[in-house]
C-alpha positions in Angstrom: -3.2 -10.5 -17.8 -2.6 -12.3 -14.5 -5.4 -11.0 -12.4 -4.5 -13.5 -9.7 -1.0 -12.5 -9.6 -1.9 -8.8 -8.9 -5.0 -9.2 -6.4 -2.6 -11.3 -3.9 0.2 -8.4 -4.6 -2.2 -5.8 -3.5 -3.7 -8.0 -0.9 -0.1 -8.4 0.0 1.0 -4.7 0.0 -1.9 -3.5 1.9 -1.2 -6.0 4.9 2.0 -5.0 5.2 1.3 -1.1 5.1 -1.0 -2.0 8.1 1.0 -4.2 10.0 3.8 -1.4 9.8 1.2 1.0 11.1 0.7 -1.0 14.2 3.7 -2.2 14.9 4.5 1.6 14.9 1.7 1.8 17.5 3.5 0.1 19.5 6.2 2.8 21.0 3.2 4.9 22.7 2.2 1.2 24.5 5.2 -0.4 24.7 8.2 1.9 24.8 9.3 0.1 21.1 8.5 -0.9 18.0 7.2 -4.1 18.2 8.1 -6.7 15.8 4.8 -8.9 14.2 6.5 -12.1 15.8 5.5 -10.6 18.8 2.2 -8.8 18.2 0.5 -12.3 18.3 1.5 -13.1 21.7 0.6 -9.6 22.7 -2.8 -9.4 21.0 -3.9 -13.1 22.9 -3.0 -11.3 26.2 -5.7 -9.0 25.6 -4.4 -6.0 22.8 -7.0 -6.7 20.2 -5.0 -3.8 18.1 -1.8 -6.2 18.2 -3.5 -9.2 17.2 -4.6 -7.6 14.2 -1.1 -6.4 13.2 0.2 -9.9 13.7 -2.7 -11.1 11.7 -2.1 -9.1 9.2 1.5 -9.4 8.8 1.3 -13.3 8.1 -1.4 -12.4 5.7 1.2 -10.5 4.1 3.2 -13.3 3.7 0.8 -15.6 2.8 -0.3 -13.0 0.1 3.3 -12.2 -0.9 3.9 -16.5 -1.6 0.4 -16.9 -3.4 1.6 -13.6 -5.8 4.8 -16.0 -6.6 2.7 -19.0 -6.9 0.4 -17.6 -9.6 2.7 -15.7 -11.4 4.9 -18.7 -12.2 
């Protein structure tokens, strides 16, 4: 079994579940969803909830690429 494979899938799977969540967030603040490209930006001017989406969402994809990595 390739544990590896699976711990950056789930890693992967749960970062995108949050960043979803805040980006989702963002229609009470913002009047939109807002896209993780943008929650970065957002989160450096101050919207500490926004940063963490935006973190999160390249953690996805860094978590997503390491899952394809392993498992080939």
């Amino acid at each position: 079994m390739n544990w590896p494979t699976w711990a950056c899938l789930v890693l992967g799977i749960g970062c995108a579940l949050l960043a979803i969540r805040i980006g989702e967030e963002g229609v009470a603040r913002y009047g939109r969803r807002v896209t993780v490209t943008e929650m970065i930006p957002l989160g450096l001017k101050g919207d500490r909830r926004m940063l963490l989406g935006g973190l999160a969402g390249w953690a996805m994809a860094l978590g997503f690429a390491a899952a394809a990595w392993f498992a080939f």
